[in-house]
N, C-alpha and C positions, 0 to 999 in steps of 0.2 A: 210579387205574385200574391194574389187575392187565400184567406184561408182555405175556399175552399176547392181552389183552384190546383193548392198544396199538396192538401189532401189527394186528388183527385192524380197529380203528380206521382204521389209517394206509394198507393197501388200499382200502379201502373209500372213501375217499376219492381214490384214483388211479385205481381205477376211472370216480368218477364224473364224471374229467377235471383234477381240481387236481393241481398240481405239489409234491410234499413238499418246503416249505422248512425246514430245520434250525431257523431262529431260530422259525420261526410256529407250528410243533409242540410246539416247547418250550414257548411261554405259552399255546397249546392245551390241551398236556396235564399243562400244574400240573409237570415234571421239566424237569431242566438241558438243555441243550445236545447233552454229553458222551452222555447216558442216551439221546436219538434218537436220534445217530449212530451206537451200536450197534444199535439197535432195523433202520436203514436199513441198515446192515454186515449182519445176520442175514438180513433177507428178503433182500440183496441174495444170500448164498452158496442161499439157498435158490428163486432163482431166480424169485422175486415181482415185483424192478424191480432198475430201472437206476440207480445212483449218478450223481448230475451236481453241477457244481460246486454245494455251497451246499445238494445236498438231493438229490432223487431222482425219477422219472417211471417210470410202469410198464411192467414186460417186456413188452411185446405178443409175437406167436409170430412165428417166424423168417418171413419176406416180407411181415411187415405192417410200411409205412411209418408212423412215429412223424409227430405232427405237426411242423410245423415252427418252429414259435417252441418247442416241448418239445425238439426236436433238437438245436436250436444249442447247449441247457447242456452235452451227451454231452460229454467229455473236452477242454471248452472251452480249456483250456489249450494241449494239443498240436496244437488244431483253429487258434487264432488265432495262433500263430507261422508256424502252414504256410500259413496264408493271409497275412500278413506277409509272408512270404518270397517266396508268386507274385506278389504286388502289385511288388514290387521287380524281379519280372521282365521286368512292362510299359514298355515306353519311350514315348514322343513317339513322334506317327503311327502306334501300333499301332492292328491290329485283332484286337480279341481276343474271344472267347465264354467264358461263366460259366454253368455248368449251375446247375440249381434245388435244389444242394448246400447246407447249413449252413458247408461249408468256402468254399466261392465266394461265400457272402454275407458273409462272414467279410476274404474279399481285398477284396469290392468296399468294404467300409466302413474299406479303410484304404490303397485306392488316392487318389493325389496326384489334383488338378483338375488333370488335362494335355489337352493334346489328342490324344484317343483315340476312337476307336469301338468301342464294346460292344456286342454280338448277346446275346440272353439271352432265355430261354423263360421266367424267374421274376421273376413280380411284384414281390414284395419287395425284390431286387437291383435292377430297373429302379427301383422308388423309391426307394431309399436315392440311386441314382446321378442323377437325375434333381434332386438340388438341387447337383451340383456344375457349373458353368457349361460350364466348355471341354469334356464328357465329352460327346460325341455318344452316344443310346442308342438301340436299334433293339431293340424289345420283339417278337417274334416272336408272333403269336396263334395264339389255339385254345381245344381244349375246357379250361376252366380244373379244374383239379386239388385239390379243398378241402382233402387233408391236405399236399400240398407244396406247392401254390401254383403250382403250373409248370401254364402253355400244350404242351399235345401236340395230337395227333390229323393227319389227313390233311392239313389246310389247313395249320397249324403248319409240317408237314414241307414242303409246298410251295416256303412262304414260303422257304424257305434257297435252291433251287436258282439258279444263278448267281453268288452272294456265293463270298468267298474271305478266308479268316480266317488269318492271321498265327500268332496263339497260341490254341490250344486248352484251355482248361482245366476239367477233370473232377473227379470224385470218384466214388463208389463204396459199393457194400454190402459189399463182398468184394475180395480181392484172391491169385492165387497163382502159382506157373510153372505149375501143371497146369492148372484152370479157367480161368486167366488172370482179369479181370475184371468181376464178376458185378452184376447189380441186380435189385431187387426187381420191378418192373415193364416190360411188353413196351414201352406208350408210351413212358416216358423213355427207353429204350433207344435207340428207331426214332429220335429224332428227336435224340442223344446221338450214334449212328452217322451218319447226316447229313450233320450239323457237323464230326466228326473228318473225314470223308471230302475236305471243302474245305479241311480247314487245313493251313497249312506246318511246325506244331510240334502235340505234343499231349504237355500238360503233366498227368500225375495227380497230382492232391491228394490224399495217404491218411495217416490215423494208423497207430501199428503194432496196434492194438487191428485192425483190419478184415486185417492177413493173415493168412490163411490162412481165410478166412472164405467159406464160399460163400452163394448167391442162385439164383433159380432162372432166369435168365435170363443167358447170355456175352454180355456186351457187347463186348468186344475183346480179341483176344490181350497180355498184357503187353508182347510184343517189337514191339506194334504202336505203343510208348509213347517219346516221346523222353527224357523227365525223369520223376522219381517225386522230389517232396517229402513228405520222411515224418520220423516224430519219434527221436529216439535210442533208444529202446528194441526199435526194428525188428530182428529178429535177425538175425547176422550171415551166415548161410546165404540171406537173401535178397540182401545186396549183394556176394556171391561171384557167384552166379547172374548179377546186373546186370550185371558187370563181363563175364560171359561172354557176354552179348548185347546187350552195347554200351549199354548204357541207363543217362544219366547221374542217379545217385542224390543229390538234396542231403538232408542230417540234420539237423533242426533242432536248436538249443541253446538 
């Protein structure tokens, strides 16, 4: 099959919802390894899809939420040390909330079985967490969400009022000092603000790929933010800024 016939191939199929894996491609389409991952390199500068570990899922347009098992591969690497890192943040008798993030499902599957209690609008999080014993989890309902999996809506937001949550922790579609922090959706937002609004910390979980990144919804001012875990390639102009508004930055390694 012609290059760019490959090509033409290789959308066609992300389109129709499959994930482009490097190795399944290759005994697809009769060429190496080597010969896809350019093939995925070229549509990715031409702005077709998204490179994830292992292969590739397609560019949808700016405010369309990816689905969520497609999400978690995004830049899995700098996603699962930053969710390592918040997981280490939780102590014994915390309480803590996990938005319906790829990064937050990412902490909860490497948080310890302690004794803690977990608030969480996402499905998948409440399962993963729901086989560790000591890990009290309190699944927040509502209208259920089929591309993120997350409980929103009126009743959802309800449910929060009164609780009081220890650590906060978020993610995001965007991140900057000017927009401060942005998401694709007005639900997650409403019921993202909330939660922050009861908590004594509010922890953002961000790759450096998502600053400077907007979304058409401001979820919260950065300076409204007590920690930002992010990866090392976050430019250094945003941890000047941090240091000027007090906001402590860990770097992952």
């Amino acid at each position: 099959m012609a290059n760019i016939d490959r090509k033409k191939e290789i959308i066609l199929l992300l389109e129709n919802g499959e994930v482009a894996k490097v190795a399944q491609m290759s005994k697809r389409f009769g060429v190496t390894e080597e010969t896809i991952r350019r093939d995925l390199d070229a549509l990715e500068k031409e702005g077709h899809l998204i490179r994830t570990h292992g292969g590739a899922i397609l560019n949808r347009k700016e405010g369309t939420e990816l689905p969520l098992l497609q999400r978690e591969g995004i830049n899995l690497g700098e996603k699962r040390k930053i969710g390592f890192y918040g997981a280490s943040l939780v102590e014994e008798g915390d309480v803590i909330s996990l938005d319906a993030s790829t990064t937050c499902l990412l902490l909860a599957k490497q948080l310890l079985d302690i004794d803690i209690t977990v608030i969480t609008y996402s499905v998948p999080i409440a399962y993963e967490l729901a086989r560790k014993s000591r890990i009290r989890v309190f699944l927040i309902g509502g209208y259920v969400d089929r591309q993120s999996l997350a409980n929103t809506g009126a009743a959802a937001e309800k449910m929060i009022e009164g609780y009081h949550v220890d650590k906060c922790f978020i993610s995001c579609k965007g991140f900057d000092w000017k927009r401060g922090i942005s998401e694709p959706y007005e639900s997650q937002s409403q019921i993202k603000r909330k939660i922050m609004h009861i908590s004594e910390q509010i922890i953002l979980l961000a790759d450096s790929h998502k600053f400077q990144k907007k979304s058409l919804i401001r979820l919260a001012g950065l300076e409204e933010v007590d920690i930002v875990v992010t990866d090392s390639a976050i430019p250094h102009l945003f941890l000047e800024e941090a240091v000027n508004n007090n906001i402590e930055v860990i770097v992952t390694k």
